[in-house]
C-alpha atoms as a printed R data frame, in Angstrom:
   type eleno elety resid chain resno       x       y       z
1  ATOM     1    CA   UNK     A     1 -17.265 -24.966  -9.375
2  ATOM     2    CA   UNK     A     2 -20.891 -23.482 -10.153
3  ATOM     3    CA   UNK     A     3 -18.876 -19.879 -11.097
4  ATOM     4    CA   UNK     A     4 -17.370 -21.603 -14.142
5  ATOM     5    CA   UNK     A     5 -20.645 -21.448 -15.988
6  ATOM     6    CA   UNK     A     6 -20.444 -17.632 -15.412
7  ATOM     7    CA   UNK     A     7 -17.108 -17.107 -16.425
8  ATOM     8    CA   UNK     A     8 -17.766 -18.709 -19.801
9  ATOM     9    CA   UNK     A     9 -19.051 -15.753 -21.698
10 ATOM    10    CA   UNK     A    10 -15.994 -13.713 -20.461
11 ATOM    11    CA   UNK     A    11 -13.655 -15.970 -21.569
12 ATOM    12    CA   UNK     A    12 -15.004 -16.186 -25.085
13 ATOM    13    CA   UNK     A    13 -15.433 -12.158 -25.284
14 ATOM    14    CA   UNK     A    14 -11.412 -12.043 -23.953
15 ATOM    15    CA   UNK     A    15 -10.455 -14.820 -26.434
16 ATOM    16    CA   UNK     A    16 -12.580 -13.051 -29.364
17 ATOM    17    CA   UNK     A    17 -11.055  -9.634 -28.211
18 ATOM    18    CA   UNK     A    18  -7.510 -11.236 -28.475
19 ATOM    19    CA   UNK     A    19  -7.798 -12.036 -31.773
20 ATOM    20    CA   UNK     A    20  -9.135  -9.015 -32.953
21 ATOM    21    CA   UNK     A    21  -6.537  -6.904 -31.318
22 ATOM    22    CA   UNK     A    22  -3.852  -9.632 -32.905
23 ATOM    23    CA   UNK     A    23  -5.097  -8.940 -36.644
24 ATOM    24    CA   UNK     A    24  -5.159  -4.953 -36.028
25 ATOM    25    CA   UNK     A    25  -2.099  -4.747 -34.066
26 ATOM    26    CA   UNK     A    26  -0.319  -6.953 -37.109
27 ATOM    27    CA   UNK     A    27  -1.663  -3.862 -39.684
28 ATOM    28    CA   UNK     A    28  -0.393  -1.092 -37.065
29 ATOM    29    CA   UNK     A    29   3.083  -2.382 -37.220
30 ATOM    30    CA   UNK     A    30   3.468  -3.417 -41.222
31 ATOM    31    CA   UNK     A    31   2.397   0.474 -41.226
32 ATOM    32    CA   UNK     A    32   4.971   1.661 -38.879
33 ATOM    33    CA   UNK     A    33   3.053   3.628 -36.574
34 ATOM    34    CA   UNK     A    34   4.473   3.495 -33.243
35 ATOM    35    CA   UNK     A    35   2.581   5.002 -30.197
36 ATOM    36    CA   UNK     A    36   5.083   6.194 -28.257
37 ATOM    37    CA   UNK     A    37   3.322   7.536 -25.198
38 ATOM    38    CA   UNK     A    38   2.466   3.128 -25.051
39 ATOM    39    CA   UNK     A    39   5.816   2.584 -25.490
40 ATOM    40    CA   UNK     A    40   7.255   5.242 -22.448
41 ATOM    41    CA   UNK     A    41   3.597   3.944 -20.328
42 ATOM    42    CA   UNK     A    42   5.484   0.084 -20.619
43 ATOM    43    CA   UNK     A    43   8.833   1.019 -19.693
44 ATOM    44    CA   UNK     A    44   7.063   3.023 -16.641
45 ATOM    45    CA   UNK     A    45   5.305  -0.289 -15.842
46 ATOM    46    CA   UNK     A    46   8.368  -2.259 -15.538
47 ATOM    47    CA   UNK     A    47  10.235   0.586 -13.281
48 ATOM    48    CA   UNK     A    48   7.667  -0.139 -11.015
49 ATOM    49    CA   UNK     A    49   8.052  -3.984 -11.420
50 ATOM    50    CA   UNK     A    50  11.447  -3.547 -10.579
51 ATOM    51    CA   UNK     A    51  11.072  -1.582  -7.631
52 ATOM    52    CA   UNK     A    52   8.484  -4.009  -6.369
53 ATOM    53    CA   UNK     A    53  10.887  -6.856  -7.304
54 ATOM    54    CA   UNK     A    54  14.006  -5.006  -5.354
55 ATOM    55    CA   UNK     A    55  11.075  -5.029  -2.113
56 ATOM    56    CA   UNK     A    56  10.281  -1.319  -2.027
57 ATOM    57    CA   UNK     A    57   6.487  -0.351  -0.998
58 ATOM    58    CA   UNK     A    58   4.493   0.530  -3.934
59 ATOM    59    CA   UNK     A    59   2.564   2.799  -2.327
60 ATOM    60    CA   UNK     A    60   5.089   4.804  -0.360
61 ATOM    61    CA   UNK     A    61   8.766   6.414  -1.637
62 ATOM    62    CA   UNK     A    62   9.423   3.377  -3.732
63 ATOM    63    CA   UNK     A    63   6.977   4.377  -5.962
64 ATOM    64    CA   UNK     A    64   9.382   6.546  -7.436
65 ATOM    65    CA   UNK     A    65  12.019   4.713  -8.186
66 ATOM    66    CA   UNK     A    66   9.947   3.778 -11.341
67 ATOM    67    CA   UNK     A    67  10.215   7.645 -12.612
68 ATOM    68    CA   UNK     A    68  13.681   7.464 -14.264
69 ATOM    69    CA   UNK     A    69  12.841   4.602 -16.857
70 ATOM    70    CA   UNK     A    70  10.997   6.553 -18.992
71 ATOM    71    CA   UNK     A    71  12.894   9.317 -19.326
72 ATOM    72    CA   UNK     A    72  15.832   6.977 -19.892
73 ATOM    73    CA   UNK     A    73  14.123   5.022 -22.744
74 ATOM    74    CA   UNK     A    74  13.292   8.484 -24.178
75 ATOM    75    CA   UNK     A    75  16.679   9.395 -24.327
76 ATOM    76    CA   UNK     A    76  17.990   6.542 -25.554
77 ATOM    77    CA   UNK     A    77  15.296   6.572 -28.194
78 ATOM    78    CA   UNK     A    78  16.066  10.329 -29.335
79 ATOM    79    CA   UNK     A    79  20.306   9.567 -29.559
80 ATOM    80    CA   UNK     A    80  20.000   6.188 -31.295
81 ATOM    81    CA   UNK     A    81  20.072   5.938 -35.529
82 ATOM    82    CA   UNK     A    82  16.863   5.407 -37.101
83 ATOM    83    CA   UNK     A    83  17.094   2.381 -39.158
84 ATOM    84    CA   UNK     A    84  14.171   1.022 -41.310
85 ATOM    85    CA   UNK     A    85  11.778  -1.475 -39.993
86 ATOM    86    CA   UNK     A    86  12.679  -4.966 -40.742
87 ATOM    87    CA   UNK     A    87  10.482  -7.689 -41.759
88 ATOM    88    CA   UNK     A    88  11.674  -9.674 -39.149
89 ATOM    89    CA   UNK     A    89   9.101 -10.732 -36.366
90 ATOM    90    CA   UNK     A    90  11.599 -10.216 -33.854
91 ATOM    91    CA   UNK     A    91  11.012  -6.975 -32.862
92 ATOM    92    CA   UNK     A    92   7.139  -8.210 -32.221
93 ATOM    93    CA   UNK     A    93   8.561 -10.653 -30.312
94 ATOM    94    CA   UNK     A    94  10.780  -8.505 -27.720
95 ATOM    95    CA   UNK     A    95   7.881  -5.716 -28.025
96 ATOM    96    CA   UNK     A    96  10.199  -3.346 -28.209
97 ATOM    97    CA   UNK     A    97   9.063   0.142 -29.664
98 ATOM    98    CA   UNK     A    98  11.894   1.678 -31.463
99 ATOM    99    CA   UNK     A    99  13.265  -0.880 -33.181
């Protein structure tokens, strides 16, 4: 227990850097600007989630079984209608880019 007293400064910085990166990332999104090389980097991330889920190695072949989720998403982003944002928190919720 005598690392707790050095952890405490970290903790505050992450809990301080939380709640700045809540208040901007509230002003990004009433703006409408969407990053969308985030939004193709997360659906990456959870290719490879799923391929670690399904038990392939993560640092052999099964690596790249995370490769066609992005260029899925993109797809599915560049054939779907464009509708305005709503005020609705939902899409914050579900983090989903192109809502």
């Amino acid at each position: 227990m005598e690392i707790l007293p050095f952890l405490i400064l970290p903790f505050l910085a992450s809990l301080i850097l939380t709640g700045i990166h809540s208040y901007l990332g509230v002003h990004v999104v009433e703006r409408g600007v969407i990053f969308v090389d985030l939004a193709l980097a997360q659906i990456a991330a959870l290719g490879a989630i799923v391929a670690i889920i399904a038990g392939m190695d993560p640092h052999g072949r099964g690596s790249f079984s995370a490769q066609p989720f992005s260029p899925l998403r993109a797809l599915a982003a560049a054939i779907s209608p464009r509708k305005p944002l709503s005020a609705s928190p939902m899409p914050l919720l579900l983090l989903w880019p192109f809502s």
